[in-house]
C-alpha positions as CSV (number, residue, x, y, z in Angstrom):
1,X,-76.9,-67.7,32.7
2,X,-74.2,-70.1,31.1
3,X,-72.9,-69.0,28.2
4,X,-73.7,-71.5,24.9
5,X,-73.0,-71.5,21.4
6,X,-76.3,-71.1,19.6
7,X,-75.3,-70.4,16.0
8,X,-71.7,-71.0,14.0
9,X,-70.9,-71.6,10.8
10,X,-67.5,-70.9,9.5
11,X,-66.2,-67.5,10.6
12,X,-69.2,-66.3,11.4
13,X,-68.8,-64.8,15.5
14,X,-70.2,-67.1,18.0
15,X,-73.7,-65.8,20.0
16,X,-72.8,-66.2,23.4
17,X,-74.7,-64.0,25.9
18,X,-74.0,-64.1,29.6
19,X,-75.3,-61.8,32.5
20,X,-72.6,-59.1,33.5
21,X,-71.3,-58.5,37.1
22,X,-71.3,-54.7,36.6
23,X,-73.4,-52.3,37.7
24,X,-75.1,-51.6,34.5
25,X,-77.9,-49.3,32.9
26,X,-79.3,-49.2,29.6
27,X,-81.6,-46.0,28.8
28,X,-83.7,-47.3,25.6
29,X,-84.9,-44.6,23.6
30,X,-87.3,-46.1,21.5
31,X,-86.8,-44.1,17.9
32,X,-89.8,-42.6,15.8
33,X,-89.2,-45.6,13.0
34,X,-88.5,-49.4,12.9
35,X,-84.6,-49.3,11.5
36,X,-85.5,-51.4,7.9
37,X,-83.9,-54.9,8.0
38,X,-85.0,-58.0,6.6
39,X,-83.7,-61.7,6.8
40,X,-84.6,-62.5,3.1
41,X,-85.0,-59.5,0.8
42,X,-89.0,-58.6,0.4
43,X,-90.2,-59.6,-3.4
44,X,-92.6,-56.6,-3.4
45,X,-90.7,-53.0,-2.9
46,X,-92.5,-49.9,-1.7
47,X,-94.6,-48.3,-3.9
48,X,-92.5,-45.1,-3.6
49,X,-88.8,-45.3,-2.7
50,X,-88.9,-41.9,-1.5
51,X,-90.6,-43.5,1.5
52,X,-87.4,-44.2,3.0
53,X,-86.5,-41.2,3.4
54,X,-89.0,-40.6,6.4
55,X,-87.0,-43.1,8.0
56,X,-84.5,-41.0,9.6
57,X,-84.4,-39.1,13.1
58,X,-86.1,-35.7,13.3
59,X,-85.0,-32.9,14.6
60,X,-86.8,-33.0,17.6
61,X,-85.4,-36.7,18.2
62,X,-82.4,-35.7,18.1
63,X,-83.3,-32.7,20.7
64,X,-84.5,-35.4,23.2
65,X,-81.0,-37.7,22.5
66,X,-79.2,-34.2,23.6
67,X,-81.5,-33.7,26.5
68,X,-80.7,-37.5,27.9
69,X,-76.8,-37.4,27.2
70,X,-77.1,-33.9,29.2
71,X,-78.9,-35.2,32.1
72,X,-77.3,-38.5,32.2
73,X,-73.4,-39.5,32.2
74,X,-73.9,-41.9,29.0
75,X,-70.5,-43.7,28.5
76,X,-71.7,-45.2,25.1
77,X,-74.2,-45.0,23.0
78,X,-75.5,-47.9,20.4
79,X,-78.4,-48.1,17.4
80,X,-79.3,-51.1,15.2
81,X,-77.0,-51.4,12.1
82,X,-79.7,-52.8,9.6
83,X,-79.3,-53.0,6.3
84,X,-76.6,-50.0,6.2
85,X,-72.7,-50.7,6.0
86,X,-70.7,-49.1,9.3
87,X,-69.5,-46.4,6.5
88,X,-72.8,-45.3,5.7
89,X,-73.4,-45.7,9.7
90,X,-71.1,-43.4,10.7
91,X,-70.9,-41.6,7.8
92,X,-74.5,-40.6,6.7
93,X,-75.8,-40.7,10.5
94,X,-77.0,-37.7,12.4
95,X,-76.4,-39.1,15.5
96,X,-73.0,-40.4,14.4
97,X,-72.1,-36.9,14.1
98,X,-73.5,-35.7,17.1
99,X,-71.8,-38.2,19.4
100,X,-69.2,-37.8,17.8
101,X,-68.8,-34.1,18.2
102,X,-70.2,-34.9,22.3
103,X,-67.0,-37.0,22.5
104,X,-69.2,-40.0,23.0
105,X,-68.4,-43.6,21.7
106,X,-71.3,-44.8,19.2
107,X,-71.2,-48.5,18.1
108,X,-73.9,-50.5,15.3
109,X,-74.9,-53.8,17.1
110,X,-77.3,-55.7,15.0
111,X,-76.9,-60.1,14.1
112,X,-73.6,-61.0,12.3
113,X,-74.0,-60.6,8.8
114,X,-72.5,-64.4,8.1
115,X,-75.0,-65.6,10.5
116,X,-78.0,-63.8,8.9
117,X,-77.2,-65.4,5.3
118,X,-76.8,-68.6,6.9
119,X,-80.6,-68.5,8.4
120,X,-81.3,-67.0,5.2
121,X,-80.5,-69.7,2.7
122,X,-82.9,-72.1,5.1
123,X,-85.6,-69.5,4.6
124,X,-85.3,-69.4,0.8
125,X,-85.1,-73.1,0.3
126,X,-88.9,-72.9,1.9
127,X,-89.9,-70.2,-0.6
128,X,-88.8,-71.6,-3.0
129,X,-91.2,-74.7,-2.3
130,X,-93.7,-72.5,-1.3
131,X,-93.3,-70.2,-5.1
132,X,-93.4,-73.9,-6.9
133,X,-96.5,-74.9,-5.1
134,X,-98.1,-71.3,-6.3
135,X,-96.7,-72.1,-9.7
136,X,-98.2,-76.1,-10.0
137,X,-101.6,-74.2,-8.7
138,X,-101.8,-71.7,-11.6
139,X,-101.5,-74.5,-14.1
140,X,-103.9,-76.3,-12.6
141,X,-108.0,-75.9,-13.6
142,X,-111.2,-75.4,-11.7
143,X,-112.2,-78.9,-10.1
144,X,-108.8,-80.7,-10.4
145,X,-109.1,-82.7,-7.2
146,X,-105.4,-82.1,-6.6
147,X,-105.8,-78.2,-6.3
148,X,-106.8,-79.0,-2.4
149,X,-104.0,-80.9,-1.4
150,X,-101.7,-79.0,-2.8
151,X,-103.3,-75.6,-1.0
152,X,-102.8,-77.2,2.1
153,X,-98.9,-78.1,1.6
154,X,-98.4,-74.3,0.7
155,X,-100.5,-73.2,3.4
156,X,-98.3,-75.0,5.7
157,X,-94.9,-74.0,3.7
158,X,-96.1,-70.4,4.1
159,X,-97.2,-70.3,7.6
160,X,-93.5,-72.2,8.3
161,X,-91.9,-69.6,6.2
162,X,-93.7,-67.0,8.5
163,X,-92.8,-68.3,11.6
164,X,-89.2,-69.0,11.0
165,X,-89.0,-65.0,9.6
166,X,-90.6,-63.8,12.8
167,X,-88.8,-65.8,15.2
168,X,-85.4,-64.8,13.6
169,X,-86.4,-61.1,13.3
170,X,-87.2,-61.1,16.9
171,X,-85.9,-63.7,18.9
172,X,-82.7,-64.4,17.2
173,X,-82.2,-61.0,16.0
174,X,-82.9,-59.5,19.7
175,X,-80.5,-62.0,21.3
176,X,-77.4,-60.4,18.8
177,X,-78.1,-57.1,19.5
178,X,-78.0,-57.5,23.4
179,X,-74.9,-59.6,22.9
180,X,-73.4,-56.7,20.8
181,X,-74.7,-54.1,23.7
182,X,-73.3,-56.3,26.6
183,X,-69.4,-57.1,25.1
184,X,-69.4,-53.1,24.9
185,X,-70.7,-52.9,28.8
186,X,-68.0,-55.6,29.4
187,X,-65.4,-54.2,27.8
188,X,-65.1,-50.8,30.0
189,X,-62.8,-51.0,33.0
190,X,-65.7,-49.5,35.1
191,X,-67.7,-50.9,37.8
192,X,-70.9,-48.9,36.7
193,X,-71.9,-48.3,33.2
194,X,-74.4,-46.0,31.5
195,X,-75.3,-47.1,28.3
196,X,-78.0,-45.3,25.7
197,X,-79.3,-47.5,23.1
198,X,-81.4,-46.3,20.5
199,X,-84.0,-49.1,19.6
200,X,-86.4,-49.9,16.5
201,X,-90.0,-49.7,18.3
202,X,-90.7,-53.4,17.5
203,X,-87.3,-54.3,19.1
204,X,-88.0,-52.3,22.8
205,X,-90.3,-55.0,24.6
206,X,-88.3,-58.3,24.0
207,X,-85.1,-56.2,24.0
208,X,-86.1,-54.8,26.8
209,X,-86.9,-57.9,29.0
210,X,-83.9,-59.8,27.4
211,X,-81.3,-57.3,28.7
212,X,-83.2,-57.0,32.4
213,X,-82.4,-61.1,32.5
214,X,-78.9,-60.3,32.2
215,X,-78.8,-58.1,35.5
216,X,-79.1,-55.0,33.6
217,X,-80.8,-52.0,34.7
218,X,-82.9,-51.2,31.8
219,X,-85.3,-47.6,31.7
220,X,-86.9,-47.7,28.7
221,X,-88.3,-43.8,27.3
222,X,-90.8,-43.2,24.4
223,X,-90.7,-39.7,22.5
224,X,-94.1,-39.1,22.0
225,X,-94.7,-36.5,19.4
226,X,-96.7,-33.7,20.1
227,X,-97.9,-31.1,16.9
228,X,-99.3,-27.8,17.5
229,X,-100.5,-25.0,15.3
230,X,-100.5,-26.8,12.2
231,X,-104.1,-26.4,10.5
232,X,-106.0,-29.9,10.2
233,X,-105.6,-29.2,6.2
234,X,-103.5,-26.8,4.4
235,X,-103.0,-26.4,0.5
236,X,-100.5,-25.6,-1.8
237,X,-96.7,-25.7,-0.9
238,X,-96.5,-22.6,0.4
239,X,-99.1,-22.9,2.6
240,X,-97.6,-25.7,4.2
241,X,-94.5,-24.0,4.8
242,X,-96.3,-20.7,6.0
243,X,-97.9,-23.5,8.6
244,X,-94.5,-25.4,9.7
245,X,-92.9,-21.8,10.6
246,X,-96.0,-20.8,12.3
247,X,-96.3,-24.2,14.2
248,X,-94.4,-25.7,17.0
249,X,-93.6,-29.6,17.1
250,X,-92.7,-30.6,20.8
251,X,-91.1,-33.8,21.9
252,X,-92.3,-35.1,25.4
253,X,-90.1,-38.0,26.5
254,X,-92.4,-40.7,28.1
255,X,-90.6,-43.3,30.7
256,X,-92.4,-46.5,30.2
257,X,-93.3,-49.0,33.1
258,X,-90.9,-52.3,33.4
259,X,-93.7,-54.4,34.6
260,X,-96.6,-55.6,33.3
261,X,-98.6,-58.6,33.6
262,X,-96.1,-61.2,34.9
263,X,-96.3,-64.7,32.6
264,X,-97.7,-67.5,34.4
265,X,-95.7,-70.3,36.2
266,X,-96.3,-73.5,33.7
267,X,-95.4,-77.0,34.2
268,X,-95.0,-79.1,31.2
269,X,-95.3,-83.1,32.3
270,X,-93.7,-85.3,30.0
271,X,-94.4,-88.9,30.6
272,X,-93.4,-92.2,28.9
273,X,-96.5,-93.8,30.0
274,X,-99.6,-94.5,29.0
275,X,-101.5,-92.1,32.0
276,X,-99.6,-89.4,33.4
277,X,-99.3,-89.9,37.6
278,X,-102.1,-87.8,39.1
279,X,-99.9,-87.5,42.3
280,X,-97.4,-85.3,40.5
281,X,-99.7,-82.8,39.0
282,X,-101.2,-82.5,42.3
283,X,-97.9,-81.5,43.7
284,X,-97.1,-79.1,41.0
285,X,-100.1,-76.7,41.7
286,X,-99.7,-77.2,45.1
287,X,-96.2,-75.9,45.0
288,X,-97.6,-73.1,43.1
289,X,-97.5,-73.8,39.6
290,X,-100.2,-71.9,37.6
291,X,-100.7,-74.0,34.4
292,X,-99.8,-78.1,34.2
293,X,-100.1,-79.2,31.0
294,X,-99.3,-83.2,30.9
295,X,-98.4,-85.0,27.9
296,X,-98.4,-89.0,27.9
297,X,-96.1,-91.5,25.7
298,X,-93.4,-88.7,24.9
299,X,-90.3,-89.7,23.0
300,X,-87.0,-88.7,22.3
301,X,-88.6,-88.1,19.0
302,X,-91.2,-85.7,19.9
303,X,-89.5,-84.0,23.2
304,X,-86.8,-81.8,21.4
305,X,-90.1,-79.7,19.4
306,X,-92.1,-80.1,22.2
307,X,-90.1,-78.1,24.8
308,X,-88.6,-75.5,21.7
309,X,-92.7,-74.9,20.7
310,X,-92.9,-73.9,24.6
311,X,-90.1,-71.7,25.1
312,X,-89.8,-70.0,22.1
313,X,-94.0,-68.7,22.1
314,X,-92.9,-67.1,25.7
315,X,-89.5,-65.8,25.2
316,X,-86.6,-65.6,27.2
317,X,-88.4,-64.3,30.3
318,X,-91.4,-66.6,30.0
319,X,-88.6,-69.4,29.4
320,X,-87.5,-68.7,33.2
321,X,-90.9,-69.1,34.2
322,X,-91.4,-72.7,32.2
323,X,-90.3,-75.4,34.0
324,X,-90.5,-79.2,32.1
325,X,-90.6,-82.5,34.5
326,X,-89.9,-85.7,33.2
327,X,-91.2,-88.9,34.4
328,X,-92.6,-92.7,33.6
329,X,-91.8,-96.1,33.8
330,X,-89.3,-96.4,31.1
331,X,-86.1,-95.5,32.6
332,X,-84.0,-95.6,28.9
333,X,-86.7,-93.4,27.6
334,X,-86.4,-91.0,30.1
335,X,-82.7,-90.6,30.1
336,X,-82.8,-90.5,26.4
337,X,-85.7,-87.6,26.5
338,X,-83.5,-85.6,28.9
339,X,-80.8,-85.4,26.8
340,X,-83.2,-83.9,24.0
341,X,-84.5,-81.9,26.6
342,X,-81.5,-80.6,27.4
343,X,-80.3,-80.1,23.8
344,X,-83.2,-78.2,23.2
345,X,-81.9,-75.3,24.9
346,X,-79.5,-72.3,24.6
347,X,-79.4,-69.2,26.3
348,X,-81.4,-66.8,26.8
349,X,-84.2,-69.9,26.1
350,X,-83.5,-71.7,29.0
351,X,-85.7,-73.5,31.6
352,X,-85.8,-75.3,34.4
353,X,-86.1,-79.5,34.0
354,X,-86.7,-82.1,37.1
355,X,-86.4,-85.7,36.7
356,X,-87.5,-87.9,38.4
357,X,-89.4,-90.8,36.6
358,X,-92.3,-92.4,38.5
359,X,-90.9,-90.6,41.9
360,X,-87.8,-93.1,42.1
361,X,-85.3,-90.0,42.6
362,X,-87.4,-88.1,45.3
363,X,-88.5,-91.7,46.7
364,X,-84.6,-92.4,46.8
365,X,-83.4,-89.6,48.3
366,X,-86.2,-89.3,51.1
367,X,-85.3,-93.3,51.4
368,X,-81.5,-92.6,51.7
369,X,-81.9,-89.7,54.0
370,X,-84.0,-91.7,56.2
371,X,-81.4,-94.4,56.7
372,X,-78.9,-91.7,57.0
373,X,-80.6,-90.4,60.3
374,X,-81.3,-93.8,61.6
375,X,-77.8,-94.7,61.3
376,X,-76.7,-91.7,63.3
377,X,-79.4,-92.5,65.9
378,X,-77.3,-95.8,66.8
379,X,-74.2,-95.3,65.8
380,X,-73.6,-96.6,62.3
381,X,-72.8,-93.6,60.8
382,X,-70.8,-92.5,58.8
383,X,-71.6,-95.4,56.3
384,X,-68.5,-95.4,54.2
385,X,-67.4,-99.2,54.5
386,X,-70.8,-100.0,55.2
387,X,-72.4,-102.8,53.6
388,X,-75.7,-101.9,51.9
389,X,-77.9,-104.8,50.5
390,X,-81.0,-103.5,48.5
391,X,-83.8,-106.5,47.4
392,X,-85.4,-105.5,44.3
393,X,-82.5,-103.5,43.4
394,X,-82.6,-103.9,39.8
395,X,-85.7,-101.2,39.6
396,X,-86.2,-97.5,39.3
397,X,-86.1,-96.8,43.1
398,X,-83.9,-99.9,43.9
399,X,-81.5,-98.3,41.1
400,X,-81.6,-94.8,42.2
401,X,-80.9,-95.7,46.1
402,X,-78.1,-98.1,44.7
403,X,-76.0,-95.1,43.7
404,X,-76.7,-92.8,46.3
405,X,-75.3,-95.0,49.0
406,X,-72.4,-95.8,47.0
407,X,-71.8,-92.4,45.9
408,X,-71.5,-91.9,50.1
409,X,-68.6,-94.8,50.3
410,X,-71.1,-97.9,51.0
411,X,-70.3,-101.9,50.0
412,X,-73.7,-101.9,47.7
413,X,-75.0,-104.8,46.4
414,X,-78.4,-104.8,44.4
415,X,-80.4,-108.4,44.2
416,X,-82.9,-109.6,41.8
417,X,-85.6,-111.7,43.7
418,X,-87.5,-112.4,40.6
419,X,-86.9,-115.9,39.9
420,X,-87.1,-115.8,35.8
421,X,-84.8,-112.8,35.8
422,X,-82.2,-113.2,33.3
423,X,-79.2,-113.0,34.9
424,X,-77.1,-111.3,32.1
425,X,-79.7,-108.4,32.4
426,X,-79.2,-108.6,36.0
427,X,-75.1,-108.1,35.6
428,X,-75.9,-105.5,33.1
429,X,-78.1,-103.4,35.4
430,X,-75.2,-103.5,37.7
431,X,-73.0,-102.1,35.1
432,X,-74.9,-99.8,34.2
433,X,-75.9,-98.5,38.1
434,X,-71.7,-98.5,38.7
435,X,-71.1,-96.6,35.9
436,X,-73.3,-93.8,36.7
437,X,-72.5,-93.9,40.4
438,X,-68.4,-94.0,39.6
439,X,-68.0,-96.7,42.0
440,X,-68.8,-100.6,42.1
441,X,-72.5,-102.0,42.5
442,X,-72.4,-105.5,42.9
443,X,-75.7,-107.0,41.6
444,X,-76.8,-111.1,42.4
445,X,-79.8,-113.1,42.1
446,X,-81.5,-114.8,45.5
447,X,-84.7,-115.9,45.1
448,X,-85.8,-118.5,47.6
449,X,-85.2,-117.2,51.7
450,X,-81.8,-118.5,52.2
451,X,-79.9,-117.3,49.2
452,X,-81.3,-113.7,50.8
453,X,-79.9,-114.5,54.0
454,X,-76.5,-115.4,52.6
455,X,-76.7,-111.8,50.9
456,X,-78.1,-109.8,53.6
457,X,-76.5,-111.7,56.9
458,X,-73.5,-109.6,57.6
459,X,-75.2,-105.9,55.6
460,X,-75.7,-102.9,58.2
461,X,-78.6,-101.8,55.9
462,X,-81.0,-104.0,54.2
463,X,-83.4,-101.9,51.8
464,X,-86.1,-103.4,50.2
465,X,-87.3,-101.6,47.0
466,X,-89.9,-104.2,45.2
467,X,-93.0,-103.7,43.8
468,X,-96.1,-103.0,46.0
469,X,-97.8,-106.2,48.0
470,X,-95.1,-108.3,47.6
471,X,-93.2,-109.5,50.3
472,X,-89.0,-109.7,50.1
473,X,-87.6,-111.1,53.4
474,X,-89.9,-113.5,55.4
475,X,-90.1,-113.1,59.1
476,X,-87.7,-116.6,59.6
477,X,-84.9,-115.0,57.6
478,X,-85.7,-111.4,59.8
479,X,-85.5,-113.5,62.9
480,X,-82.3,-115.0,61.8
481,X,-80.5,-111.3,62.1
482,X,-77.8,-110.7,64.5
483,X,-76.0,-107.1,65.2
484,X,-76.5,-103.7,64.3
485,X,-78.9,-103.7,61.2
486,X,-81.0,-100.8,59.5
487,X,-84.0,-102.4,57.9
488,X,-86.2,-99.9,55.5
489,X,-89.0,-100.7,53.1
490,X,-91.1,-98.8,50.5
491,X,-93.8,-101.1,50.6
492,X,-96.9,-99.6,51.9
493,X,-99.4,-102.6,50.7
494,X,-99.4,-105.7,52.6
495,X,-97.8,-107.3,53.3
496,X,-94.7,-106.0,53.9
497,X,-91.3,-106.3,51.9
498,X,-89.8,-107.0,54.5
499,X,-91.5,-109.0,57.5
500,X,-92.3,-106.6,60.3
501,X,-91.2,-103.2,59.3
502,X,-94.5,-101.4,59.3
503,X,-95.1,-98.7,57.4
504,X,-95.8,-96.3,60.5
505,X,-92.2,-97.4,61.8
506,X,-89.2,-94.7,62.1
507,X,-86.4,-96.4,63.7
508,X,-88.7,-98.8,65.7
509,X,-86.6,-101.4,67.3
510,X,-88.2,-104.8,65.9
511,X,-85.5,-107.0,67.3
512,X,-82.8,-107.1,69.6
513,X,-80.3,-104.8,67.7
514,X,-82.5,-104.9,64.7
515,X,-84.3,-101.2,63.9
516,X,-87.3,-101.0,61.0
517,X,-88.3,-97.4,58.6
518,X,-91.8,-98.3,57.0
519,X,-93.1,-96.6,53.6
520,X,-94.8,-93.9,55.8
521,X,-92.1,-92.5,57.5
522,X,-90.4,-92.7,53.7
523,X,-92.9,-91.5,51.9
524,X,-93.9,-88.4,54.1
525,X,-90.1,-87.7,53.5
526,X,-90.3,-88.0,50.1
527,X,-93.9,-85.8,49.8
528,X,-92.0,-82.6,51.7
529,X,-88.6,-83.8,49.0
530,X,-90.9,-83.4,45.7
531,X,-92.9,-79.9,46.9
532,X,-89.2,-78.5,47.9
533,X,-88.0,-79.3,44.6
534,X,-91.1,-78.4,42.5
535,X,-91.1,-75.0,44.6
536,X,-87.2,-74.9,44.5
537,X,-87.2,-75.4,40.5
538,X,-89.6,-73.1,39.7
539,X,-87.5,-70.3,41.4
540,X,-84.4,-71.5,39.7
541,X,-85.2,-70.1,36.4
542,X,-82.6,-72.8,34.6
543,X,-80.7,-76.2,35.3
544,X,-81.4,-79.6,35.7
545,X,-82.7,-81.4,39.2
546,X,-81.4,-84.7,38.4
547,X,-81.0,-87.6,40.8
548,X,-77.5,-85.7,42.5
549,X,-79.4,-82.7,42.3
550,X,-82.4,-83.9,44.1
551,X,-80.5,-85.3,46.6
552,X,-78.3,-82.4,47.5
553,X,-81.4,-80.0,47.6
554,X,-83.3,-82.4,49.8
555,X,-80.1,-82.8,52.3
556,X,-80.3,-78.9,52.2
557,X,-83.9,-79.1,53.0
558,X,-83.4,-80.9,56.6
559,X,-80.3,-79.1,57.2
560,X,-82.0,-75.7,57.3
561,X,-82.7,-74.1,60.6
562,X,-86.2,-74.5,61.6
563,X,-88.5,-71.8,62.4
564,X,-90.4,-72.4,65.6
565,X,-94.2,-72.3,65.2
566,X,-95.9,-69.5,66.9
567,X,-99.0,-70.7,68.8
568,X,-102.2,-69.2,69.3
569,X,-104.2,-69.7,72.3
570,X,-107.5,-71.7,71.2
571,X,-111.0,-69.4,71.9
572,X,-112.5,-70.8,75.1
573,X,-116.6,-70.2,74.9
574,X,-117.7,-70.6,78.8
575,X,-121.2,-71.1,78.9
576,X,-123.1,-69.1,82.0
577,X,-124.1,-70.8,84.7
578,X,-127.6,-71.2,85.3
């Protein structure tokens, strides 16, 4: 886990939370009360203040704290600060003065005061709203038709207001006090640490599973609170002493289980288009997603609160299993919706994201990879120097192939085949495609058959990326070829981009010198790329499977040593002879 800035604001420390290389183990003694702490101050007190007073550790707590610091070598020992100052912590705190007589270090950890005010004054700007709403529906009378609309606006406000508390006092809250407990772990010249923190109950579960992401040991232990002798009712005072000293309160320390029910694997599909592509949600449960959840014409607009809505309802460990994969036809869009995708993060609320909009990145790579074997099969490899021409190389796939090949050293040139092209857009596209591949992409127009075979004549490796059932390279500008050549096409619909490359051929030679890669032998390529990637994501548990991404993975893919396949013998039924 990268560490990230999630919250500053003028001195105020920075939350930064990062996965320790130690050896370390958190015992989490869940205490008999929730520490009190609020983000905005409650406007209703407790009906009796002396209610607070119960909030403090019993004496058979702190028998089970002694108990664990004697059976375990505890190097530290933490417990929530709250809404005390570290005088009154250390001060007017039982187990201050225990550790302290134990010769044990004992720290507050809790959220940064600065930042806490900071969420606050966002909070009480809302309840404000929401107490002014309240106020405008006093004054109003029975029947005033705009009582209703002005419910629903402080509904809203007050469910908002709600949300944002809940999220702080958990999420945000949680994410400060694991910080605070993991500086202290980082902070010991020791290999292996044993640390004992001392949680608010409503704290232990997301606590809990936020500390296990940052390769800590956590054993979390309950004191459950056992009375015996005490009568079911007693009266008077002095009966109620006569019954304590006559009773016996035991403390039985509970170790809970780690695991429970494991979140699901879910897949959010977030599409520029109209229809989201059937094919890839296919994939994703067959690489073993659980839940797909697809959403159609997503903008930048509506990603960022899309993907925050997702991984803040699961929390940091249902975040590692949440994966988000972007796709469409609008290739701006898309790059612009990563970004927001992306920005929606921080740690620990990170998730995995693959792009790859309308398959152009895996359908690059598998195309690229293709070529790359073919050219080692007759001796064209390596291809630095080479010189790649790819028709229709203006597109998504076109684009993507474009700056592979010259990421790997080739002479690339994309070409625009479609005759009312704009050829300023064309020039820009090649900008554009050098830019992001940090080397040049020449980009022409050639629309009738010879202004192709000027382009292609003296390329190694002519690619055709167009659209599907339109033909490229006619069979009298094939025939016209001379040397070593690599010719590979995506088109699966007749006819062919280019003239005889069919889409069962993988390095078939169709002329002298002259060797074709169809869509088939691509596109099972690019079938095995996508599952690899949707398995190898949803492992990952954070990052971004990008074009170079894709590409490196997939070369991993056919680089791995293969498993031979056991065989079993087939069952052979004889029939008895008559």
């Amino acid at each position: 886990m990268e560490g990230d800035t999630y919250l500053t604001v003028g001195s105020m420390k920075v939350l930064e939370l990062k996965p320790t290389k130690k050896k370390a183990t958190v015992i989490m003694l869940e205490k008999e009360y929730d520490e009190p702490w609020w983000v905005l101050e409650p406007a209703v007190k407790p009906a009796n203040p002396l209610l607070e007073r119960l909030k403090r550790p019993s004496i058979a707590f702190i028998e089970l704290v002694k108990k664990i610091v004697e059976e375990n070598k505890v190097d530290f020992a933490t417990e929530e600060l709250g809404l005390r100052g570290e005088k009154e912590f250390y001060e007017g705190n039982v187990l201050a003065r225990f550790f302290k007589k134990k010769g044990i270090p004992f720290y507050p950890v809790d959220m940064d005061e600065a930042a806490r005010l900071y969420l606050a004054a966002g909070l009480e700007n809302r309840r404000a709203m929401r107490n002014m709403i309240l106020d405008e529906l006093a004054k109003l009378p029975d029947g005033d038709w705009r009582r209703e609309y002005l419910l629903a606006y402080g509904q809203y406000l007050q469910q908002e207001l709600e949300k944002q508390e809940q999220e702080i006092t958990y999420n945000v809250r949680e994410s400060w006090i694991a910080m605070g407990i993991m500086d202290h772990i980082n902070k010991l010249e020791k290999d292996e640490v044993t640390v004992l923190h001392i949680s608010s109950p409503r704290h232990m579960k997301g606590l809990s599973e936020l500390l296990s992401s940052l390769n800590v040991n956590v054993v979390p232990v309950r004191a459950e609170k056992k009375v015996e002798g005490l009568p079911e009712a007693v009266k008077g005072r002095d009966e109620v002493y006569a019954a304590i000293r006559a009773g016996r309160i035991q403390v039985i320390p509970v170790v809970q289980k780690k695991k429970g029910p494991e979140p699901p694997y879910i897949l959010f599909f977030l599409d520029t288009d109209e229809q989201v592509s059937p094919f890839d949600i296919c994939m994703a449960y067959d690489a073993g997603f659980d839940i797909v959840v697809p959403y159609e014409k997503v903008t930048p607009q509506t990603a960022r609160s899309l993907v925050q809505d997702a991984i803040f309802s699961r929390g940091p460990k249902g975040a590692k299993r949440t994966n988000f994969f972007i796709g469409g036809g609008n290739l701006e869009l898309v790059k612009k919706i990563v970004k927001e995708v992306v920005g929606a993060m921080f740690p620990p609320f990170e998730a995995t994201v693959i792009v790859d909009p309308r398959g152009a990145n895996t359908t690059a790579a598998a195309m690229v990879l293709k070529v790359v074997k073919g050219a080692r099969k007759i001796g064209l490899h390596p291809l630095e120097g080479k010189k790649a021409v790819i028709l229709g190389g203006t597109g998504r796939v076109g684009g993507s192939v474009a700056v592979l090949l010259a990421r790997m050293g080739c002479d690339v040139t994309i070409v625009e085949t479609y005759p009312p092209a704009d050829m300023e857009w064309v020039k820009a596209r090649g900008k554009e495609l050098s830019e992001e591949a940090g080397a040049e992409i020449k980009a022409v127009k050639a629309t009738t058959q010879d202004e192709i075979y000027e382009v292609v004549k003296d390329a190694q490796l002519i690619l055709a990326t167009g659209v599907a059932g339109v033909q490229l390279m006619a069979e009298e500008t094939v025939k016209k070829l001379s040397g070593k050549k690599i010719l590979a096409d995506v088109n699966a619909v007749p006819p062919p981009g280019i003239a005889g490359v069919k889409p069962k051929h993988d390095m078939k030679e169709i002329s002298p010198g002259v060797y074709g890669i169809g869509a088939l032998a691509i596109g099972d390529l690019k079938y095995k790329i996508e599952r690899h990637i949707l398995v190898e994501a949803k492992k990952a548990k954070k990052g971004v499977y990008d074009l170079e991404k894709i590409f490196s993975e997939a070369k991993k893919m056919l680089e791995a040593p293969k498993v031979e396949e056991v065989k079993i013998p087939k069952v052979i039924e004889v029939a008895a002879s008559s």
